[in-house]
C-alpha positions as CSV (number, residue, x, y, z in Angstrom):
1,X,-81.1,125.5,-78.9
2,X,-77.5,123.6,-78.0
3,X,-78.3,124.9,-74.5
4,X,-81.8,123.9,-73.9
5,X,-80.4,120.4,-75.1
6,X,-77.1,120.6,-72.7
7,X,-79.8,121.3,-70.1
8,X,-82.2,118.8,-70.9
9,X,-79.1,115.9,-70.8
10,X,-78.0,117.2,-67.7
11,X,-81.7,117.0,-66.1
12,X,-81.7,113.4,-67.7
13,X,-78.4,112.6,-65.8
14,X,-79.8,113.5,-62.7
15,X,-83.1,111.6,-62.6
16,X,-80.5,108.7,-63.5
17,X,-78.7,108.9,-60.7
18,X,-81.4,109.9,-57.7
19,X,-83.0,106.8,-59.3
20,X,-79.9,104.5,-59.2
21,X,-80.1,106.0,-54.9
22,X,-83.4,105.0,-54.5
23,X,-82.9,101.7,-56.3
24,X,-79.9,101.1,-53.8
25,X,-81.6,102.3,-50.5
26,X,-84.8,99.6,-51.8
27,X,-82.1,97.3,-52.1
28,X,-80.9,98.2,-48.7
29,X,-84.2,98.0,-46.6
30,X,-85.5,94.8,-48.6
31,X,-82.5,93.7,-47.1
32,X,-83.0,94.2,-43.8
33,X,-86.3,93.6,-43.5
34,X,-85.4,90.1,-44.9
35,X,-82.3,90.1,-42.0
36,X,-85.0,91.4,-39.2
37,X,-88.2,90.2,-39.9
38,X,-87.7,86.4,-39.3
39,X,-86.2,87.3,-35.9
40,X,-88.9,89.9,-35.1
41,X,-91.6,87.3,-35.9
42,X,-89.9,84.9,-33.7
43,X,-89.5,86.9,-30.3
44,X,-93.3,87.9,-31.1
45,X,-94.1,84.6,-30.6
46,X,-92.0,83.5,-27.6
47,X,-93.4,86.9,-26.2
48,X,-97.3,85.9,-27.0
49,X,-96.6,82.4,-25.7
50,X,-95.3,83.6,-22.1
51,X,-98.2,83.2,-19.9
52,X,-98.0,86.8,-18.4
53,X,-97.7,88.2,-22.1
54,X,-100.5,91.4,-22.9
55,X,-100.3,91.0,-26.9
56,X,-102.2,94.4,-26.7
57,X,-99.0,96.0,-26.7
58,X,-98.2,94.5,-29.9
59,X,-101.4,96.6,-31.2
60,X,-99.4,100.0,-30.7
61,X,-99.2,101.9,-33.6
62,X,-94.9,102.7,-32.9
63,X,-92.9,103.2,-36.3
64,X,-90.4,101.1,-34.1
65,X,-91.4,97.6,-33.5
66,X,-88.8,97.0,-31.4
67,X,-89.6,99.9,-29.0
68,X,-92.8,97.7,-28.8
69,X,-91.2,94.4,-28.0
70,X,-89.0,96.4,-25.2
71,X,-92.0,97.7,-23.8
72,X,-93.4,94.2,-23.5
73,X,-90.3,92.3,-22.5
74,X,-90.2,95.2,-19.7
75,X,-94.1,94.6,-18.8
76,X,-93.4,90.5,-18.9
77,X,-90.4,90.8,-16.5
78,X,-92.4,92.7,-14.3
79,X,-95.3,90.3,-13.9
80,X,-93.0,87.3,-13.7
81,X,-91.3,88.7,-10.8
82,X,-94.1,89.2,-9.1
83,X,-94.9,85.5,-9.8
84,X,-92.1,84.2,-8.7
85,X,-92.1,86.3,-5.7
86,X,-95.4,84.7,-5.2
87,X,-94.4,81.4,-5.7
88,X,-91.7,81.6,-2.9
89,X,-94.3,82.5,-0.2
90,X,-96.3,79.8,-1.1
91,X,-93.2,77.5,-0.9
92,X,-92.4,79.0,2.2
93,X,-95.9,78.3,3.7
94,X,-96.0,75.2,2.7
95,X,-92.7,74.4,4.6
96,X,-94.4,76.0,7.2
97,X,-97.4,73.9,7.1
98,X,-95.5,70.4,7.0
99,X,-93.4,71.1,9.9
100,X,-96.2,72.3,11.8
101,X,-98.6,69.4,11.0
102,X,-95.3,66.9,12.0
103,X,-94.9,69.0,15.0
104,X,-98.7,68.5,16.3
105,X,-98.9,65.0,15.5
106,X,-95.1,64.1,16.6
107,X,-96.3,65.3,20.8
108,X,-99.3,63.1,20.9
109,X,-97.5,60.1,19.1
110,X,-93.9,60.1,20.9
111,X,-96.6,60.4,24.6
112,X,-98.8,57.2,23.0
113,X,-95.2,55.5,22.7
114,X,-93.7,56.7,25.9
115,X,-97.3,55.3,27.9
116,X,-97.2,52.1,25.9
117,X,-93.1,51.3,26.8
118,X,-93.8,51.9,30.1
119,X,-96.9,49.2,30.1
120,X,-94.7,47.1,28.9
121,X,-92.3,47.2,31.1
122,X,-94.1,46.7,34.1
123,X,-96.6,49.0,34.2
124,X,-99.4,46.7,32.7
125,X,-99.3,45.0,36.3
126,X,-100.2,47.4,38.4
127,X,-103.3,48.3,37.8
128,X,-103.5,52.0,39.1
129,X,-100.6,52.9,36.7
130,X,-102.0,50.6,33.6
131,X,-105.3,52.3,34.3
132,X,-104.0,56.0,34.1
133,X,-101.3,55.2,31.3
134,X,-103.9,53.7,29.4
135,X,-106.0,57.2,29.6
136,X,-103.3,59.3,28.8
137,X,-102.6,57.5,25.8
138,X,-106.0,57.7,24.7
139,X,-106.4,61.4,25.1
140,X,-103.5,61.3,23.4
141,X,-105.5,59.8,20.3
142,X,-108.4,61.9,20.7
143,X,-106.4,64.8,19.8
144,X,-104.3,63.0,16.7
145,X,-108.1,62.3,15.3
146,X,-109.2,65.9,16.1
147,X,-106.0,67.0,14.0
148,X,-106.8,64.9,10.9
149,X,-110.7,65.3,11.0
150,X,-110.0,69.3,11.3
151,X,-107.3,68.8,8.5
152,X,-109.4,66.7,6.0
153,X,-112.7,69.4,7.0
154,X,-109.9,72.4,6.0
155,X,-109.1,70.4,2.7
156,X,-112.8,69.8,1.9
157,X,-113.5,73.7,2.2
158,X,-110.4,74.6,0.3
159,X,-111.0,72.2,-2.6
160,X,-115.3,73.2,-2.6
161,X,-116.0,69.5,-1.9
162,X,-117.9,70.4,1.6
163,X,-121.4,71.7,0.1
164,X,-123.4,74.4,3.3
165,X,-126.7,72.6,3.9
166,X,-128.6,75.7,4.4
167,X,-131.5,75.8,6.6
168,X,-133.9,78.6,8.6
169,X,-132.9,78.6,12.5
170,X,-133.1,80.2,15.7
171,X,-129.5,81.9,16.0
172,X,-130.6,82.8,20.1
173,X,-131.5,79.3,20.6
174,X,-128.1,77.6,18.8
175,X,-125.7,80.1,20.8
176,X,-128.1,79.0,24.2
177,X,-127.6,74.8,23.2
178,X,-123.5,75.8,22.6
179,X,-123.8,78.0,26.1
180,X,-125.3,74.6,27.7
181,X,-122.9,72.5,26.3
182,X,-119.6,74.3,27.0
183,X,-120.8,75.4,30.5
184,X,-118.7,73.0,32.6
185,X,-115.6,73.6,30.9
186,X,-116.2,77.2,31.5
187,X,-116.9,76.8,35.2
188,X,-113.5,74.4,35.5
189,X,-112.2,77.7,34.4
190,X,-113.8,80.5,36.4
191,X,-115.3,82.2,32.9
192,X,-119.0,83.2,32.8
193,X,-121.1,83.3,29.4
194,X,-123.5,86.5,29.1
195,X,-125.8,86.1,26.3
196,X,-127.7,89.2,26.2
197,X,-131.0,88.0,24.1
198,X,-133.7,89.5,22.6
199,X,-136.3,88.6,20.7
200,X,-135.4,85.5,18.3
201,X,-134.1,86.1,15.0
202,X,-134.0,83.2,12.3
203,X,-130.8,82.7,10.1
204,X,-130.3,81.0,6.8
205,X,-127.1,79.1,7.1
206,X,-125.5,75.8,8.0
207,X,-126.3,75.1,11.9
208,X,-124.3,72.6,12.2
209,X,-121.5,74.6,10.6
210,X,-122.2,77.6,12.6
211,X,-122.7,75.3,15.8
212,X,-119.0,74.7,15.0
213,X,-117.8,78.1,14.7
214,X,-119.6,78.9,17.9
215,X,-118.0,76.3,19.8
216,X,-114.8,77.5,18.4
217,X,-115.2,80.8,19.4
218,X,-116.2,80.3,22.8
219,X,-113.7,77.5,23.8
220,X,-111.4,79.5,22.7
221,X,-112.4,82.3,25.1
222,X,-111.8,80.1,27.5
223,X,-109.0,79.1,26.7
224,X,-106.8,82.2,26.5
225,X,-108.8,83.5,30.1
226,X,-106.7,85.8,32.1
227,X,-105.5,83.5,35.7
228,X,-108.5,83.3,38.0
229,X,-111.2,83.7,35.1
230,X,-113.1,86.1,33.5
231,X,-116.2,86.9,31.4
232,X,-117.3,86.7,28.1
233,X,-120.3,87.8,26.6
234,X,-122.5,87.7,23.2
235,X,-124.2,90.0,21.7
236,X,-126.3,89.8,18.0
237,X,-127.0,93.2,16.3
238,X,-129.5,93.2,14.0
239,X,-129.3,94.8,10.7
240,X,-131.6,94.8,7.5
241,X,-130.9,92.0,5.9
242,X,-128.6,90.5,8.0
243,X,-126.8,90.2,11.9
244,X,-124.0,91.0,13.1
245,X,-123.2,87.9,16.0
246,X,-119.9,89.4,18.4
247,X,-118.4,87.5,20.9
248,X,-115.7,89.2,23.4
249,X,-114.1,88.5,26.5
250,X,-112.0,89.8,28.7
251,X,-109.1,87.7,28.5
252,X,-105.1,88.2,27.7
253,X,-105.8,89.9,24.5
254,X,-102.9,89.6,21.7
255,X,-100.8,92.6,20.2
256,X,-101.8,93.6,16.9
257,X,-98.9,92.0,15.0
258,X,-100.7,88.8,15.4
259,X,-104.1,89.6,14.0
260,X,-103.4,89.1,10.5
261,X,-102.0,85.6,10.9
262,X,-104.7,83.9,13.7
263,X,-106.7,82.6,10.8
264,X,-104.1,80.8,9.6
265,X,-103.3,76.8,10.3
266,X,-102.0,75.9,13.1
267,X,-100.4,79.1,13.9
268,X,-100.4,80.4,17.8
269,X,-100.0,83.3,19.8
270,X,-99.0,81.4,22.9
271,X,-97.6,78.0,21.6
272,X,-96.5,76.3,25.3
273,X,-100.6,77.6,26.6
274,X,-102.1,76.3,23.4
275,X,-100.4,73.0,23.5
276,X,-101.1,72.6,27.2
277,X,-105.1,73.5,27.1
278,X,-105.1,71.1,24.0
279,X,-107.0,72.2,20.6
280,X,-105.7,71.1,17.3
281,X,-104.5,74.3,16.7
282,X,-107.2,74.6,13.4
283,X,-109.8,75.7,15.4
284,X,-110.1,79.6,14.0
285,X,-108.5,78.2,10.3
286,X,-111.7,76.5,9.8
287,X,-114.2,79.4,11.7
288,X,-112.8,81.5,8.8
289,X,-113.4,78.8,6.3
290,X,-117.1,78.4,7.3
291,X,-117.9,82.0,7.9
292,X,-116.9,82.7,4.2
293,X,-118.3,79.8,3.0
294,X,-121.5,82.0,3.7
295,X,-120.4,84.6,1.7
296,X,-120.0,86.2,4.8
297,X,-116.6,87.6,6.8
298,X,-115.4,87.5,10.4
299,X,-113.4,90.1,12.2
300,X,-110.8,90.6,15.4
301,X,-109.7,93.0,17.5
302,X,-107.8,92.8,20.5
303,X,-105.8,94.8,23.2
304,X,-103.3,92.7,25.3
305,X,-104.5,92.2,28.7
306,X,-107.9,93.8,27.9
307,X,-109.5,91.3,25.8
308,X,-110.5,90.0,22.1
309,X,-113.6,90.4,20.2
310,X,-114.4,88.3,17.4
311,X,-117.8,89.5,15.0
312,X,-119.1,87.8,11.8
313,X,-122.4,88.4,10.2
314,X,-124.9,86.5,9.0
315,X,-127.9,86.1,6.3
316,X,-131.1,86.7,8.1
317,X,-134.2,84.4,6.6
């Protein structure tokens, strides 16, 4: 009997103290839950409140929160990096784009000054020189208006403010009244328009705005001729629902490097040509605008010294 009792007292003793362990290891992780828990709460928010936060990861079923909270800090650094990283080319552009708007509007100004200092001081009497001054200077503003009236159309586009008044037209007949107008320009420069036709096919789009990407296109065929002319020629291929318009010449071309960046403002493949045949250097900015105000996309390719070709499509009626 005494040792059933000894035995009893002794299994007594024990609960005691594995009880007295568990009491202290509660203690323990009440403890730190109380420590850790405010501050876990707290970088759970900040966390949730970064814009680039996914509070899906949050939803993980870790035993570790904090594993969780790595991941996402981890995830969060990566997306604002890439942010920033976007930022700075945007900040870089738009350095880019001021000094290249002050640049195109600081030739045409400094000429207007130069032409009217030299009226007045002397010039204004003689009246071959006031005469030819007096059209320099206001070619000169001609192409400080085209600047700003391709600048604000660019803005319009980019802020959805310019709404595509949509019509049915004959796309043969448009490129034909472009053709007409654009002719003598193209004779002063040797270069020959090809349209090969066929039978007409009716577009629904903006003729006014494709009138403008036309014109674009084709001056600026002319423009970037090989010396002593060339040829450039327009062809429409028609598919079900739509046409494919191309326009190519056979001019200087342009090595590849450059063909992601032509549609961009103001940039140039040959700045001192460009300047000197004029242009507002917008010309294919806003071609790109229009094309995919459409819903449509335009495409280049180009071989230096063979030639470019430039192809968009369009919605047929």
């Amino acid at each position: 009997m005494w040792c059933n009792y000894q035995n009893l007292y002794f299994d007594y003793d024990f609960i005691l103290i594995l009880l007295l362990f568990i009491g202290i290891d509660a203690i323990i992780f009440l403890s730190l839950l109380i420590i850790f828990y405010k501050p876990f709460i707290a970088v759970k928010k900040l966390i949730s409140e970064n814009p680039f936060s996914d509070m899906y990861s949050f939803y993980s079923k870790r035993f570790n929160p904090f594993i969780t909270i790595k991941e996402a800090i981890l995830r969060n650094n990566d997306r604002s990096h890439a942010e920033l990283d976007k930022l700075n080319k945007l900040e870089q552009y738009r350095r880019e784009y001021i000094g290249n708007v002050s640049h195109e509007l600081k030739t045409p100004i400094f000429n207007i000054q130069g032409y009217i200092a030299s009226l007045l001081d002397g010039g204004l009497n003689d009246k071959k020189v006031n005469r030819h001054f007096l059209e320099k200077a206001d070619k000169n503003v001609d192409r400080m208006i085209n600047i700003v009236m391709d600048l604000q159309t660019i803005s319009r586009f980019e802020a959805g403010e310019l709404e595509l008044q949509r019509e049915p037209f004959g796309i043969y007949q448009l490129i034909e009244d472009v053709i007409e107008t654009e002719k003598e320009n193209a004779a002063k420069n040797q270069i020959s328009f090809e349209l090969f036709r066929g039978n007409e096919i009716n577009v629904n789009a903006d003729k006014f705005r494709i009138r403008q990407v036309l014109t674009n296109l084709l001056v600026n065929s002319i423009r970037y001729s090989k010396p002593g002319g060339g040829e450039t020629n327009i062809r429409i291929y028609e598919l079900e629902h739509h046409i494919k318009l191309e326009i190519s010449d056979n001019g200087i071309g342009m090595d590849e490097k450059h063909l992601t960046r032509i549609f961009e403002r103001f940039y140039r493949v040959d700045s001192s040509r460009s300047r000197e045949k004029g242009g507002s250097g917008l010309g294919l900015a806003i071609v790109k605008h229009i094309i995919e105000a459409h819903g449509e996309t335009i495409e280049v390719m180009s071989t230096p010294n063979v030639g470019t070709v430039f192809s968009f499509s369009l919605q047929k009626t």
